[in-house]
C-alpha positions in Angstrom: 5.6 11.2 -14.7 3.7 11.7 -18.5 1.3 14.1 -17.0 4.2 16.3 -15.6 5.8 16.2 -18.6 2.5 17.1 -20.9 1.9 19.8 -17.9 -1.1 18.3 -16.9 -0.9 18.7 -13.2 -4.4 20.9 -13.4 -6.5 18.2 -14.1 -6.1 16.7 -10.4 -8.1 19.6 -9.4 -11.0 17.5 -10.8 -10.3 14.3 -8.6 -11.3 14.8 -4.6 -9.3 14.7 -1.9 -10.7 11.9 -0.4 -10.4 9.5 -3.7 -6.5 10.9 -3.7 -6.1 9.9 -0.4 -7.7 6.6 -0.6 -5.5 5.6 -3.5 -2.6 7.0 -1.7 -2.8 5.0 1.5 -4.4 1.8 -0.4 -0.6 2.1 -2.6 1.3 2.5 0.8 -0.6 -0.9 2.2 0.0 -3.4 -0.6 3.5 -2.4 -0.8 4.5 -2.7 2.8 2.6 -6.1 2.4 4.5 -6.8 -0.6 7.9 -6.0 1.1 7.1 -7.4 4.4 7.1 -10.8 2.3 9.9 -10.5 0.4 12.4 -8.9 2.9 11.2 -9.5 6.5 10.6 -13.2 6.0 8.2 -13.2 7.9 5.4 -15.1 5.5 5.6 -18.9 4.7 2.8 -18.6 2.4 1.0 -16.5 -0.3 -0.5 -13.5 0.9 -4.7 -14.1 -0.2 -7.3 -11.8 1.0 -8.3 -14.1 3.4 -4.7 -13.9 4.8 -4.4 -10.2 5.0 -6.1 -9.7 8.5 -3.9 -12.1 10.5 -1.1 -10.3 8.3 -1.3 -7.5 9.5 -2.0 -8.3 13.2 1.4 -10.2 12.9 3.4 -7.6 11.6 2.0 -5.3 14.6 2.7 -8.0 17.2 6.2 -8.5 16.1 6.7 -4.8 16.1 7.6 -4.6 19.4 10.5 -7.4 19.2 
């Protein structure tokens, strides 16, 4: 990325490990949503916050198929 390039890797020393990790896991969430609409079919409608609970309880449910 532009920091690694501008060798500014030092200045995540400033950000905690917590708000890192937050980010990190919230990324890995929205994109397995994202994907789980576009390539397992699985959706017949938008994704909306108020969606995103029974979402996620189908995805684990059909899991074990």
């Amino acid at each position: 990325s532009i920091m690694g390039l501008l060798r500014l890797g030092w200045l995540i020393r400033f950000i905690s490990h917590s708000v890192i990790s937050g980010f990190t896991t919230a990324s890995a969430i929205v994109i397995a949503l994202s994907q789980a609409n576009i390539s397992w079919d699985i959706l017949s409608y938008e994704v909306r916050s108020s969606k995103i609970i029974p979402l996620i309880k189908s995805i684990i449910s059909g899991a074990d198929k």
